[in-house]
N, C-alpha and C positions, 0 to 999 in steps of 0.2 A: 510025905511030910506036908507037900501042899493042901493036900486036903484034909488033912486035920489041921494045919492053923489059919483053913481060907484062902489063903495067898496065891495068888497065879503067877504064873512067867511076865516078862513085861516084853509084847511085841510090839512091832514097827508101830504100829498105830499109838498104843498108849506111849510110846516115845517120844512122837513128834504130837500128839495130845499135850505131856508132858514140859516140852517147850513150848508150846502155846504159852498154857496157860505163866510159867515163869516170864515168859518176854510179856503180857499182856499185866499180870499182875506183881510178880519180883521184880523182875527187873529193872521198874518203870523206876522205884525206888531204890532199889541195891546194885553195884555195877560188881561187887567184889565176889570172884568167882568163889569163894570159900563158902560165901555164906548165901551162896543161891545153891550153891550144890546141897548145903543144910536142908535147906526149904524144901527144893527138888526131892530129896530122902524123907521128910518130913510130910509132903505130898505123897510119895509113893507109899510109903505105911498107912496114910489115912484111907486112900485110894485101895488097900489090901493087894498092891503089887512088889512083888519081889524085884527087889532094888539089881539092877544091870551090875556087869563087870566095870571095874575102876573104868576103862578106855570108853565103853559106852555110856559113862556120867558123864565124863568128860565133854563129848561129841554133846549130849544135850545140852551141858549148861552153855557150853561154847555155840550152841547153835540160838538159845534162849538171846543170849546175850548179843551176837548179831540181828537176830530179828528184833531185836527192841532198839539196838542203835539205829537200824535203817527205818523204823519208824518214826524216833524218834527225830531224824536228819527230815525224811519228807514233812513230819508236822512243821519245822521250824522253817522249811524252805518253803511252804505252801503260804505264809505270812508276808514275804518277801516278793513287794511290787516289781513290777517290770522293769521300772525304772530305776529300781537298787540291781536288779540281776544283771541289767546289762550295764552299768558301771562298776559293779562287778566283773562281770566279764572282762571288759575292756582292762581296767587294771592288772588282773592275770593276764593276758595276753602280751601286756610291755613289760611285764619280768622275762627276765633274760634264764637261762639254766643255772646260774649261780645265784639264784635268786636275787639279785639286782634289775633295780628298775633300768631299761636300756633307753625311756625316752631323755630327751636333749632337756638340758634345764640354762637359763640363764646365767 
């Protein structure tokens, strides 16, 4: 059947190909995993790869969307002077585990 409608299996490579390209280009804009899994199926048809088992859509669009949040996290942190980080810092450091601040106030 694959080679009459063109279509190939999808291995490891075109998988994590595959979330590349949703974390670099879906993702940037869509966070909602229904409708990157769309794109990611809508990708893989263009692409002429036979779309994975339910569980390994899932693993991509779930991995898509981790790779775009932690880049998203370093671009915003890469903005963030020395001098906000480490008063940053220091304010997490005087919460307590119940999350209250445990420095002494007037």
């Amino acid at each position: 059947m694959r080679a009459f409608t063109g279509f190939r299996e999808c291995g490891v490579e075109d998988a994590e190909k595959a979330a590349e390209w949703l974390s670099g280009d879906v993702c940037l804009s869509e966070r909602r995993a229904d409708r990157v899994r769309a794109a990611l199926l809508a990708h893989l048809k263009d692409e002429r790869i036979e779309p994975p088992a339910k569980q390994r859509l899932q693993r991509i669009v779930g991995s898509a969307l981790d790779q775009s949040e932690k880049a998203l996290t370093l671009r915003v942190w890469s903005r963030v002077s020395d001098d906000v980080a480490e008063r940053m810092f220091t304010l997490i450091e005087r919460r307590g585990e119940d999350g209250a601040e445990t420095e002494d106030r007037d």
